[in-house]
DOSE-776862 format. One record per residue (C-alpha): x negated, y, z; residue number from 1. Coordinates in steps of 0.25 Angstrom, whole numbers, padded with zeros to 4 digits. Each point is the difference from the previous one (the first is absolute). Layout:
// residues N
> x_y_z_n
> X_Y_Z_NUM
...
This chain:
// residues 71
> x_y_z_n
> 0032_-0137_-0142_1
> 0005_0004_0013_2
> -0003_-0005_0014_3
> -0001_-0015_-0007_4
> -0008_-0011_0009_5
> -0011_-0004_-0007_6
> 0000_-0011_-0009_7
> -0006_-0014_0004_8
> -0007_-0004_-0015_9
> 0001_-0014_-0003_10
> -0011_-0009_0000_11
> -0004_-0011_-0011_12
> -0002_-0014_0004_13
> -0016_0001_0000_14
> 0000_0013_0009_15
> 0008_-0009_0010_16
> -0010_-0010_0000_17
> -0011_0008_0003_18
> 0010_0007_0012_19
> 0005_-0013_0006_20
> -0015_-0007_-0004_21
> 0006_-0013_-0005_22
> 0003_-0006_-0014_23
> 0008_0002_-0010_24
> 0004_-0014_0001_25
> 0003_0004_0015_26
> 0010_0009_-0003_27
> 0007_-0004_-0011_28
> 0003_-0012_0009_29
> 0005_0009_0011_30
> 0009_0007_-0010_31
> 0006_-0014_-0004_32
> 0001_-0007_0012_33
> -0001_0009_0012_34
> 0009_0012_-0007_35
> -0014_0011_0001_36
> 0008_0013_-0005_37
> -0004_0003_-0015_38
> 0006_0004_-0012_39
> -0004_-0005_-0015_40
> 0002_0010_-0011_41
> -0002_-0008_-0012_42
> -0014_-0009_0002_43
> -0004_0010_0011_44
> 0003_-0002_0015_45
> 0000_0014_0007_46
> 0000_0001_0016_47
> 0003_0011_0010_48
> -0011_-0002_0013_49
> 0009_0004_0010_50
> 0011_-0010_-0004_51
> -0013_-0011_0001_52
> -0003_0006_0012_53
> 0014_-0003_0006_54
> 0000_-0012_-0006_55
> -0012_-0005_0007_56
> 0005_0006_0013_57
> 0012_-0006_0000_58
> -0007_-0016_0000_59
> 0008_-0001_-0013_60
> -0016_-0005_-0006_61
> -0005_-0009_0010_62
> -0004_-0013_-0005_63
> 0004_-0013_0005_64
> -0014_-0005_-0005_65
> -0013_0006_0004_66
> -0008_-0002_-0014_67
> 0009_0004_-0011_68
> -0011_0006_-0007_69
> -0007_-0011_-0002_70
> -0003_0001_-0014_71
């Protein structure tokens, strides 16, 4: 391999959960209805933090309601 950057790995759906420290409900919510950047290789949703992080940056997230995780 020559002068590559480095690879961002993937995460899985509960390592997201623990980074953003919501729900798995939480986000498969985001994902459906407010577009959060994810990609579904067969049953598995796979996520890169640093598109998250822009996602989040950019307001794309912000809720309209502040208790969305009420359950």
């Amino acid at each position: 391999m020559a002068n590559t950057d480095k690879l961002e790995n993937w995460s899985s759906l509960k390592e997201m959960q623990a980074y953003l420290g919501v729900s798995r409900e939480a986000i498969l919510g985001w994902i459906y209805n407010k577009k959060m950047p994810a990609h579904k290789l067969g049953r598995l949703w796979k996520f890169k933090i640093s598109e998250v992080d822009k996602w989040i940056r950019s307001g794309e997230g912000a809720s309209d309601s502040e208790s969305e995780d009420d359950n």
